[in-house]
Structures are given as C-alpha cells and as structure tokens.
C-alpha positions as CSV (number, residue, x, y, z in Angstrom):
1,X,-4.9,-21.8,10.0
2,X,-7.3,-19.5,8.2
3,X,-5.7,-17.4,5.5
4,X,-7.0,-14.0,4.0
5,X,-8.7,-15.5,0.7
6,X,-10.6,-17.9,3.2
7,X,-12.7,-14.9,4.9
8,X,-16.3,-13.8,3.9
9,X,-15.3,-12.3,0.3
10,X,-17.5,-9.3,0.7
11,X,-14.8,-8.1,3.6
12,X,-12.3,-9.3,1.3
13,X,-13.3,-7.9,-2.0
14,X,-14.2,-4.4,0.0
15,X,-10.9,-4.0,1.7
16,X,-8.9,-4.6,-1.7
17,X,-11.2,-2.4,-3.7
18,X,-10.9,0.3,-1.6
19,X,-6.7,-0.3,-1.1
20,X,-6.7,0.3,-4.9
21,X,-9.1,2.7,-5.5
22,X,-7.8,5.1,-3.2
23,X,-4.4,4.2,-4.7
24,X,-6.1,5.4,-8.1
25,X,-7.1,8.4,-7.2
26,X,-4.2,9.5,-5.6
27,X,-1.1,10.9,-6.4
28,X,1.4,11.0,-3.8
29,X,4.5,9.5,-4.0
30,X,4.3,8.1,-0.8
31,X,1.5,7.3,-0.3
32,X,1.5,5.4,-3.9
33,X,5.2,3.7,-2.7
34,X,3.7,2.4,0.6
35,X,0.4,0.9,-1.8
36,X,3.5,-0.7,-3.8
37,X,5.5,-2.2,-1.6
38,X,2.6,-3.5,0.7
39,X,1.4,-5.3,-2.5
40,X,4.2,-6.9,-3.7
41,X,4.9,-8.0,-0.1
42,X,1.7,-9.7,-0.1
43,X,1.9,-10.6,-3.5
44,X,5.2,-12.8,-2.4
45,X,3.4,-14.2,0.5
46,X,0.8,-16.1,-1.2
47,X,2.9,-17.0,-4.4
48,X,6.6,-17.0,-3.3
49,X,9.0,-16.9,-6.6
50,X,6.3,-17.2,-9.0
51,X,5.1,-15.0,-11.6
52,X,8.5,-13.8,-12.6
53,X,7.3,-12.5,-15.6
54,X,4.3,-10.7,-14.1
55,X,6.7,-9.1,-11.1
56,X,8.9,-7.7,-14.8
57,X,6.5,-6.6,-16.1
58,X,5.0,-4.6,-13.5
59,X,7.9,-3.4,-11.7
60,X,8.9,-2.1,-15.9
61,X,5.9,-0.3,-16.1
62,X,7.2,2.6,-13.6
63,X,10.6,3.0,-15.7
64,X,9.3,2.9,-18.9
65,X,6.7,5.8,-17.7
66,X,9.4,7.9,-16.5
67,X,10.9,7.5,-19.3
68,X,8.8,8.3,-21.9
69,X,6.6,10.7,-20.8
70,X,9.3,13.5,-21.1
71,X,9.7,12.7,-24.6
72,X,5.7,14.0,-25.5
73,X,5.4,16.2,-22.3
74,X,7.4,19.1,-22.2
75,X,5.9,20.8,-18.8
76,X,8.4,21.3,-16.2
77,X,10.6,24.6,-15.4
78,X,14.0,21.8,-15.0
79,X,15.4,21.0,-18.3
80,X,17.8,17.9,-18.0
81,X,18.7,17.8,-21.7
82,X,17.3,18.6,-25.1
83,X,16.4,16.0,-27.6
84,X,15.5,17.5,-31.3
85,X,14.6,20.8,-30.1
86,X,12.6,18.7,-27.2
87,X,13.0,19.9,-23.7
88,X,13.4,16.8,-20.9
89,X,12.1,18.5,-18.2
90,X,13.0,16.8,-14.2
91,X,8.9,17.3,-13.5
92,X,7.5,15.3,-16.6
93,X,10.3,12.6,-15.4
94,X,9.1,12.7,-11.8
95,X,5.5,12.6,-13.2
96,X,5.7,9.6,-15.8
97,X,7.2,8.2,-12.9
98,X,4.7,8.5,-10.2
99,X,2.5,7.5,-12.7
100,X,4.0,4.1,-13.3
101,X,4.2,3.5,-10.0
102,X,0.2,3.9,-9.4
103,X,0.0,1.7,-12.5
104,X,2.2,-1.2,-10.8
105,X,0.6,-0.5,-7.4
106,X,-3.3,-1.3,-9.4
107,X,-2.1,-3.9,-11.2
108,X,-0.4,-5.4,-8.3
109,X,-4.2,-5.2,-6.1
110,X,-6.2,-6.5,-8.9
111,X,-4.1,-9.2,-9.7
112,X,-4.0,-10.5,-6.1
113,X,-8.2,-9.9,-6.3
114,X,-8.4,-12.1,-9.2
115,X,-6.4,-14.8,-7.7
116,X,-8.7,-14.9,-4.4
117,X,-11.8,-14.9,-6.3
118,X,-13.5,-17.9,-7.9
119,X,-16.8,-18.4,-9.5
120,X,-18.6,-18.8,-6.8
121,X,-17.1,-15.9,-4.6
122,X,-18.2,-14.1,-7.6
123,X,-21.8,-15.6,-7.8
124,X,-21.9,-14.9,-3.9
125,X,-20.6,-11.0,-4.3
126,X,-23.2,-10.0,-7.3
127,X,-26.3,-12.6,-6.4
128,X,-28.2,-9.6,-4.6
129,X,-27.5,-7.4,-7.4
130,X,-28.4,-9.5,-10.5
131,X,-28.0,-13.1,-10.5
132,X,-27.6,-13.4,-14.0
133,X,-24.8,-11.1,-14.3
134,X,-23.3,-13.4,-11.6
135,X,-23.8,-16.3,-13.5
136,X,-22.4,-14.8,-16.9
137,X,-18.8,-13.5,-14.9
138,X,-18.8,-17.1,-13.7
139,X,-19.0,-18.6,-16.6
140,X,-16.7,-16.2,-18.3
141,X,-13.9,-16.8,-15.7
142,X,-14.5,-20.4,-15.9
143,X,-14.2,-20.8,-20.3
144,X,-11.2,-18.6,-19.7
145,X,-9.0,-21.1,-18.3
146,X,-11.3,-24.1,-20.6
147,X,-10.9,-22.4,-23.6
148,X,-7.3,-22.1,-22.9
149,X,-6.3,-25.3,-21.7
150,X,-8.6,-26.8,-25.0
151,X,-6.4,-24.2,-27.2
152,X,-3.1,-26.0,-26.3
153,X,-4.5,-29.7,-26.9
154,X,-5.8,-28.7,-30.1
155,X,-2.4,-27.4,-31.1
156,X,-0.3,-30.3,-29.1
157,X,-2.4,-32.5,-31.6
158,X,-1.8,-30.4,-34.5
159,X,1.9,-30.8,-34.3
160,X,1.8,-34.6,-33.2
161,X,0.1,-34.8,-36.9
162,X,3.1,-32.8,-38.6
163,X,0.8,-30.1,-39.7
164,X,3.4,-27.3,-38.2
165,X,6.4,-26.5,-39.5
166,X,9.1,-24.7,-37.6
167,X,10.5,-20.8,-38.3
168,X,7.6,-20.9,-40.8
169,X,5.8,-17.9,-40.9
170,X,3.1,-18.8,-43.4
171,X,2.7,-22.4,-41.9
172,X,2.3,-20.8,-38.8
173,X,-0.5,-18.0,-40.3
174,X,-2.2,-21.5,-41.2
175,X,-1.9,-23.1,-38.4
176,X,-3.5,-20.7,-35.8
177,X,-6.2,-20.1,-38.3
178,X,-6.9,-24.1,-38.0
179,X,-6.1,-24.2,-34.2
180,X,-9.2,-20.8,-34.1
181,X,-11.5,-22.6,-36.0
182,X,-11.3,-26.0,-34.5
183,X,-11.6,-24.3,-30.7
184,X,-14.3,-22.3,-32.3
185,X,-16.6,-24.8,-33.8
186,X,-15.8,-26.6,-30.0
187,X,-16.7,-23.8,-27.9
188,X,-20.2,-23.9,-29.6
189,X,-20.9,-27.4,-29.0
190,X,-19.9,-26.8,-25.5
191,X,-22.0,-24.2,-25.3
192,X,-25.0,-26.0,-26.4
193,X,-23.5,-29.1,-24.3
194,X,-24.1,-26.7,-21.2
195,X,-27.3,-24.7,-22.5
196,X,-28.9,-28.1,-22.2
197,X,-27.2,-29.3,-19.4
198,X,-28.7,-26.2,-17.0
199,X,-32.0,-26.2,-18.9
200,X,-32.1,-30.2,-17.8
201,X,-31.0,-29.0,-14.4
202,X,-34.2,-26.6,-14.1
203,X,-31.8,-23.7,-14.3
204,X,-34.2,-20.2,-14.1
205,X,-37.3,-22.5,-12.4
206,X,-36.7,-21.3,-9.3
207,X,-33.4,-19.6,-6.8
208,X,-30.4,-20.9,-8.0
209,X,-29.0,-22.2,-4.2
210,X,-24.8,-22.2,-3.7
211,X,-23.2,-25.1,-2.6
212,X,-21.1,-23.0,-0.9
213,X,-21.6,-21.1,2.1
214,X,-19.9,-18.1,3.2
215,X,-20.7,-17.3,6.2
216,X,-20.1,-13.6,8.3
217,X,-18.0,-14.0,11.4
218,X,-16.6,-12.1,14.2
219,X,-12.9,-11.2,12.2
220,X,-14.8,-10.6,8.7
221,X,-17.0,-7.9,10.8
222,X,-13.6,-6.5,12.3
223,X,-11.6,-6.6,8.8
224,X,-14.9,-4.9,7.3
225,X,-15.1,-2.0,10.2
226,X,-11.2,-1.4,10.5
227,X,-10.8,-0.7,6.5
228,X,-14.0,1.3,6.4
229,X,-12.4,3.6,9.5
230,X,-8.5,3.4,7.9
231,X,-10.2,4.3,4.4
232,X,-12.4,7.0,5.3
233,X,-9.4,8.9,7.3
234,X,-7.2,8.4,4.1
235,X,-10.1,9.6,1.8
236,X,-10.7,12.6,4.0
237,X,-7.1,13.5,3.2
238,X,-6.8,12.9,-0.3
239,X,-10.5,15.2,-0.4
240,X,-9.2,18.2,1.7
241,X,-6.2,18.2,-0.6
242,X,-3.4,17.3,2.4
243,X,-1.4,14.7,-0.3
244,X,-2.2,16.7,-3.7
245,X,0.7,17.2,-5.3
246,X,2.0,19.9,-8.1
247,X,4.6,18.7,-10.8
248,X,4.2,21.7,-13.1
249,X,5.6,24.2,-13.2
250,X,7.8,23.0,-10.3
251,X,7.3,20.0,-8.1
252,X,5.3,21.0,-5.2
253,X,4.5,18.6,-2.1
254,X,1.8,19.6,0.0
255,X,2.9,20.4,4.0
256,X,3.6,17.3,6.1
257,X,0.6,18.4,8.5
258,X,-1.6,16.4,10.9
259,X,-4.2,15.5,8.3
260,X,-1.4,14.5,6.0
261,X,0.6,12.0,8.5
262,X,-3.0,11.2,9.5
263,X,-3.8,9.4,6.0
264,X,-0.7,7.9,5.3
265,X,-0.4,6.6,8.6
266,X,-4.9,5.2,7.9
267,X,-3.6,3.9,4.6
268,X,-0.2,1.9,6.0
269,X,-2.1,0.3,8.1
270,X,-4.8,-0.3,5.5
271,X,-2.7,-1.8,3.0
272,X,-0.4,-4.0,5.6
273,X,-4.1,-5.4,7.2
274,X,-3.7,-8.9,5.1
275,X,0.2,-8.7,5.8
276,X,-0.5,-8.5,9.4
277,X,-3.3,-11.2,9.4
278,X,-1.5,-13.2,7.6
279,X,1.6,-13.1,9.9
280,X,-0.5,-13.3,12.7
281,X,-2.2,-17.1,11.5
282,X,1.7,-18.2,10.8
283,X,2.5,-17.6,14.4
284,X,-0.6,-19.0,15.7
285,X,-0.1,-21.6,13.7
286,X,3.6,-22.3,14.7
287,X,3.1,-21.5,18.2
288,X,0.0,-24.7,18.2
289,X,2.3,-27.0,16.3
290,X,5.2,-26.2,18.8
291,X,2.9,-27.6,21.6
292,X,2.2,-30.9,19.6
C-alpha cells in the first residue's frame, strides 16, 4: 500500500500548493468550506485523534474572526446591534467570518505539507534551483526538532538539580535565561561539530548525491496532469470573476452559472484527489489481504 506522502514530492508538493493557493486567493464561501472540510478530512486520515489542540485552534480561528472584525469594521448596510456608538453590521460578520475560514482552510494545507515533507523531500524539491538553499531549509527543519528536544533535557536536568522553584515567577525569569544560554553555547558547538563534520565529508568538492531516490512514475504523472487541469478550470473561474463575491454594502454572490459550477465542481475534485487515493489504496489493500 502506497500512501499520498510516498509519491514523487514534486506531484505532491504541486497539488497541495496549488489546493491552498487558490484557496488564498479566493473568497467564496463555498468554495473556501469545500477547501475546509476536504482538509480536515484528510487531515484525520493521516493523524486520526491527534492534534487536538491544533484542530482548536484552527477551527477558533473562523469564530474569533467573525467576531471581531465587526467591532473595527463598520461596513455593512445590516446593523445587528450598536456597541458605544459602534454599528455591528451582518456583512463585516459574514466577512470576518469567511475570512477565518480561508485562514483555517491555509493553515489546515500547510500543516499537512509540512508533515509530508522531510529534509530530503526538501533537498530533492529546491536541488535544481539552489542547492544551498536546499541544504540550509534542511538543516533548519532538522535543528528545529534538535534544538527542541535538547531544550527539554537541559531543563529536565535543571529541575533534577533543584534549581526551579514552583509558582515562582522570578525563579522561573532565571531559569529560562540559564536553560537559553546553556542550549545557546550547545547549538554553537554543534554547529562547529557539524561545520567540520561536512568539511571532513568533502561537502562543496563536488555534487552533493541523495541517498534517496525519488523516482517519477505512471500515478505521480496522473496526480501531476489531473491537478494542473482541475486547477486551471478553477483559476479560470476565480479570474473571470464567476466566485467574486461583494460583502459591502450588501452581501452579493455572484450568479450560480456554468463557469461557476464549473470551478467548484474542478476544485471538489481537486481538493478530495488525496481523499480519493487514499481510499482507493485502503480498498486495494483490504481487498488483497481478504484473498490471503
């Protein structure tokens, strides 16, 4: 069973950047619900449960938009209330909350892009571009998740030698002052550990060679061709103004014409593509297992 993440990463990393970046410059509401949904569907695929937190936060981000934007933005011909002389129009509401909802939708795609892509996905993406900005995102992605993990052993041993004190506010000023300046007075002997290491290595010699290969086959060319064709029929739309809507004075959709049920039809499909491969590797996968 071959999952999304495991195809050629330039189909990959093309189909999800152009899933969110039509979701970015876009603002109808359905369109923007379908991007949504599709994501968090995909999103619980691959992670189940997890991530509460993340799924709170995001799924927040739309409220707290809707909410707030009235409160600064008084466009809008519907007046709900008045707050201190403050008109809370029904259009900033809908607006702030469209708005959140793109947010979410983004945040949603870019999260599930940076859990598919490693260092070397990376290194293979940007190599033709500039090698040594591929090396540098590598890096940075990998002393992330170092710098981190070394972060909570430096202050797991900091408390194991009574240095902390709890509900202590200046103690804990102290504290993450010592834990900064331990991690960095470490992160500069690693990087002189690893400066060394690669210049040992012959790093810049000669063509710095992958141990893994990524190879193009006959469903990356597919998943490549079908988004390119799905995302030029929704961009086409968006262009010619078929999904642009007006929320001031009054809310205004556009007419529900052919070229409009034309792009949210490309872009359903577009954003349910890894749902449907997905679902279509379970089956296959059940359907083998069932002959075993």
């Amino acid at each position: 069973m071959r999952s999304f993440a495991e195809m050629n990463p330039a189909a990959v990393t093309v189909h999800l950047l152009l899933t969110a970046c039509i979701t970015i410059f876009c603002m109808e509401p359905v369109l923007l619900g379908i991007s949504l949904c599709a994501a968090i569907a995909f999103y619980l695929m691959k992670n189940g449960t997890a991530h509460r937190s993340f799924h709170l936060f995001a799924l927040g981000v739309p409220a707290l938009f809707a909410v707030l934007n009235p409160l600064w933005n008084q466009h809008g011909s519907t007046v709900l209330f008045v707050i201190n002389h403050r008109a809370y129009t029904a259009e900033a509401l809908c607006y702030g909350g469209v708005t959140g909802i793109r947010l979410a939708a983004v945040l949603y795609w870019f999260r599930i892009f940076s859990e598919m892509t490693d260092s070397e996905k990376l290194f293979y993406l940007f190599r033709f571009l500039s090698p040594r900005i591929a090396m540098v995102l590598s890096m940075a992605i990998r002393n992330l998740t170092l710098y981190r993990e070394q972060m909570k052993k430096i202050q797991q041993s900091q408390r194991a030698l009574g240095l902390y004190r709890e509900a202590h506010l200046i103690d804990d000023v102290r504290g993450g002052a010592r834990v900064f300046s331990v991690l960095l007075t470490w992160a500069l002997e690693n990087g002189i550990i690893t400066a060394n290491s690669m210049s040992a290595r012959g790093y810049g010699t000669g063509r710095r060679t992958s141990y893994v290969t990524f190879r193009w086959h006959l469903r990356d060319a597919v998943l490549l061709g079908i988004s390119a064709i799905l995302a030029a029929v929704s961009i086409r739309a968006v262009a010619a103004g078929a999904m642009h809507w007006e929320f001031y004075p009054v809310c205004d959709a556009p007419p529900h014409g052919l070229l409009w049920t034309a792009g949210i039809g490309a872009y359903l499909l577009l954003s349910l593509l890894p749902l449907i491969y997905e679902g279509k590797e379970m089956l296959t996968w059940k359907r083998l297992r069932s002959h075993i």
